[in-house]
C-alpha positions in Angstrom: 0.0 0.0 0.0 1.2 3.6 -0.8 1.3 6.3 1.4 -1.0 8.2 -0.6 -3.7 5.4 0.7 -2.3 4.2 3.8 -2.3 7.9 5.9 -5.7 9.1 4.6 -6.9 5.0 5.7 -5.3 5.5 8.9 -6.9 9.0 9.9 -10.3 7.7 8.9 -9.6 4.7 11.3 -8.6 6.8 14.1 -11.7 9.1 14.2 -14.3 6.7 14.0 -12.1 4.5 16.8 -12.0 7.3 18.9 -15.7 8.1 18.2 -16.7 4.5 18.9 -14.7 4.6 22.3 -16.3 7.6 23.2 -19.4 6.6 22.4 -18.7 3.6 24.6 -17.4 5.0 27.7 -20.8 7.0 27.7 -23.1 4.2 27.7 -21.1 2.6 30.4 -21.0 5.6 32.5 -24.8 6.4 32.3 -25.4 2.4 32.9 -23.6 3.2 35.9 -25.8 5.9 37.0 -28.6 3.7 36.5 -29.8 6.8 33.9 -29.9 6.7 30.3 -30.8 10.2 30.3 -28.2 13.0 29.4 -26.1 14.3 32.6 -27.2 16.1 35.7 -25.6 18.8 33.7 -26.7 19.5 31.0 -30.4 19.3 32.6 -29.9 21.7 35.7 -27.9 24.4 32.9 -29.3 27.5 32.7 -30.6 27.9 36.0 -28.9 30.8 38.2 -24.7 29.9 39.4 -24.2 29.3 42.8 -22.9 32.2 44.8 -19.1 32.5 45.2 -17.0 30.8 47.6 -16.2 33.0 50.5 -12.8 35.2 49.5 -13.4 34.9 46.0 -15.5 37.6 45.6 -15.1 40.0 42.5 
C-alpha cells in the first residue's frame, strides 16, 4: 500500500475508533448511573450559578 492510501486510511480509522470509544465510555457511564438520560448537567444548565466561595468575591 502507498502512502497516498495508507495515511488518509489511517486518519479515517482513528476518528471513527475514537468516536466508537467515546461513544462507549458513555453508555457505560450512564449504565452506571442507572440513567440513560443525558447528565445532571446538562439538565440543571441555565438555572442561576451558585454564589461564590467566601474570598473569592469579584
Amino acid at each position: 500500500m502507498s502512502n497516498d492510501v495508507l495515511i488518509p486510511l489511517l486518519a479515517v480509522f482513528t476518528i471513527v475508533a475514537v468516536a466508537a470509544f467515546a461513544i462507549w465510555q458513555r453508555g457505560r457511564v450512564a449504565q452506571s448511573k442507572n440513567d440513560m438520560r443525558r447528565s445532571s448537567f446538562t439538565q440543571v444548565h441555565g438555572e442561576a450559578p451558585r454564589p461564590n466561595r467566601p474570598g473569592t468575591d469579584h
